[in-house]
C-alpha positions, 0 to 999 in steps of 0.5 A, spaced: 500 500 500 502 506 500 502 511 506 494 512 504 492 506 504 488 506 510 485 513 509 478 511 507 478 506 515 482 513 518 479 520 516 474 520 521 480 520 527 486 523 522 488 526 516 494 522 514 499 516 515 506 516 516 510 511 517 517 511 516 521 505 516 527 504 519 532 498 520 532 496 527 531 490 531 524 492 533 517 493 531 513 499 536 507 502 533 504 509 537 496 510 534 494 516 536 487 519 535 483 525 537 482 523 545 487 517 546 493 513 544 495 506 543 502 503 542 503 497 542 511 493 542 514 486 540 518 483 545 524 481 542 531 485 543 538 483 540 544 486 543 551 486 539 556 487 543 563 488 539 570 487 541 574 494 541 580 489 541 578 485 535 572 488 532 569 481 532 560 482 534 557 477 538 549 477 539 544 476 545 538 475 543 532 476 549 525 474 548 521 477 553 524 484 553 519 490 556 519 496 551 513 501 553 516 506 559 513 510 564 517 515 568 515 521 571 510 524 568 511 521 561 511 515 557 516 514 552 519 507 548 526 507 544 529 503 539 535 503 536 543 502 537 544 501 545 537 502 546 539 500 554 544 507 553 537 511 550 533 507 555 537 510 561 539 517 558 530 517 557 530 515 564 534 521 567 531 526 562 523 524 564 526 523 572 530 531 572 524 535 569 517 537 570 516 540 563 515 535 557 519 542 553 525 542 559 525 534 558 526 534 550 531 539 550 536 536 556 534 528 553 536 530 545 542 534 548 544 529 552 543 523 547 546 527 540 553 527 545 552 519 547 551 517 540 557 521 537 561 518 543 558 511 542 558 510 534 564 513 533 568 507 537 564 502 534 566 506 527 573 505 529 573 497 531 569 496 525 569 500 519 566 495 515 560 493 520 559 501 521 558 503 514 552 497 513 549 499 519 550 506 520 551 510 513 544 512 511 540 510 516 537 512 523 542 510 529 535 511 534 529 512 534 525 515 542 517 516 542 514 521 548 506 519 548 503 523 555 496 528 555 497 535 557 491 540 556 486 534 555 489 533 549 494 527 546 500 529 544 507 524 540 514 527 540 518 522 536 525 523 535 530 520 530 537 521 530 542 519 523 550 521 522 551 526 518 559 524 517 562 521 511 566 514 513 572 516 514 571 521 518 569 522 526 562 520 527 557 527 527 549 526 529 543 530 527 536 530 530 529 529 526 523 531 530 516 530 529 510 532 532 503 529 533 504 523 527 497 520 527 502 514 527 508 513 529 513 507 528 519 505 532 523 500 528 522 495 522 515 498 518 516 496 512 511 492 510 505 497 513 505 500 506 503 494 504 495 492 503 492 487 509 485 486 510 485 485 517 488 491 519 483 494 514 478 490 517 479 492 525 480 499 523 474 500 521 471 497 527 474 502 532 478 495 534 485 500 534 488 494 539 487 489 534 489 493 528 496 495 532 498 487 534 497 485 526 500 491 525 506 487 529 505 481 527 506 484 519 512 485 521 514 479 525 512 474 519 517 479 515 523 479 520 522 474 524 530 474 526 529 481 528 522 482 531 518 477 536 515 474 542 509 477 546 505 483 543 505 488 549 499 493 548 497 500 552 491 504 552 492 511 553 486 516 555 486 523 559 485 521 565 486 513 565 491 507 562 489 500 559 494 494 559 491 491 553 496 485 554 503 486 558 507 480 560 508 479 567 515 481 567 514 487 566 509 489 571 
């Protein structure tokens, strides 16, 4: 499909899709409507830990890893390269400040220095690794979901380097606001006709149209995204674990 396959389900909540597509080891999908929002979150996380000495990558694989937060005031949901380093980082910020403005501002700040620091020692122990992983595409990807004034609000944030190979990695930031729908990770293939995402969708059933959303995604990645579909509901004044494993209660 293209990205306004599902407009004729969608008109009466939003105006438009936009789902970006990014190679990650994740699948997290943020639906937001005019009064609430939904995400919903696979469950798999694949660490590459990298030897600085020889450059050799080892990975580790967790089945069962909780990728819907709240700290503080917020919600938020990371992906990306050292998603822990984005976790902790995102933490911090919700944890420092009140203002989701003061939050924002000390998180992209705090964040554009670890990756620099972080990508760039990767650079050096594998240049070979760095370009297929990191030349052209986003390094990380952060969501902020919460409520103020009565209404639903989205800050995502995409980081990408800006450096040629050979030179010392340099981050730039995108920001969006508000998207109607917000991918985190893998979402390639949501640009894709699916009769039942179109079928729930058109019920109102936004948590069913989100969990085969993901369950696109893992039939097409299935290396990469998997285990348990988390789902959270979001009004003003409320929240909604739809589905939630155990371990992250």
């Amino acid at each position: 499909m293209s990205s306004t396959h599902y407009l004729h389900y969608l008109l009466p909540i939003i105006p438009f899709l936009l789902l970006p597509t990014l190679s990650f080891s994740t699948c997290i999908v943020i639906l937001k409507t005019p009064n609430e929002i939904w995400v919903g979150a696979d469950s798999k996380r694949t660490i590459y830990q990298i030897d600085l000495n020889t450059g050799n990558v080892v990975e580790t694989v967790n089945n069962e890893y909780c990728k819907i937060h709240k700290v503080g005031y917020f919600y938020f949901a990371v992906a990306g390269f050292d998603d822990e380093g984005n976790f902790n980082l995102a933490t911090e910020s919700c944890l420092k400040y009140k203002s989701i403005t003061e939050t924002i501002h000390y998180y992209q700040k705090m964040m554009v220095n670890h990756f620099e620091d972080i990508v760039e020692k990767y650079r050096v122990a594998n240049r070979t690794r760095y370009i297929d992983r990191f030349v052209g595409s986003a390094i990380g990807q952060t969501a902020f979901f919460y409520f103020e004034n009565n209404e639903p609000k989205i800050i995502s944030l995409e980081f990408l380097t800006t450096n040629n190979p050979n030179e010392k990695v340099k981050v730039r930031l995108n920001r969006f606001n508000n998207e109607p729908i917000t991918v985190l990770g893998y979402g390639d293939h949501l640009n894709e006709p699916n009769p039942k995402v179109e079928s729930f969708l058109k019920q109102g059933d936004n948590a069913n149209a989100i969990r085969a959303m993901i369950q696109t995604e893992i039939i097409h990645h299935p290396n990469e995204i998997g285990g348990a579909i988390d789902i959270l509901f979001l009004g003003n004044k409320n929240e909604t674990w739809i589905a939630r494993k155990k371990n992250c209660k």
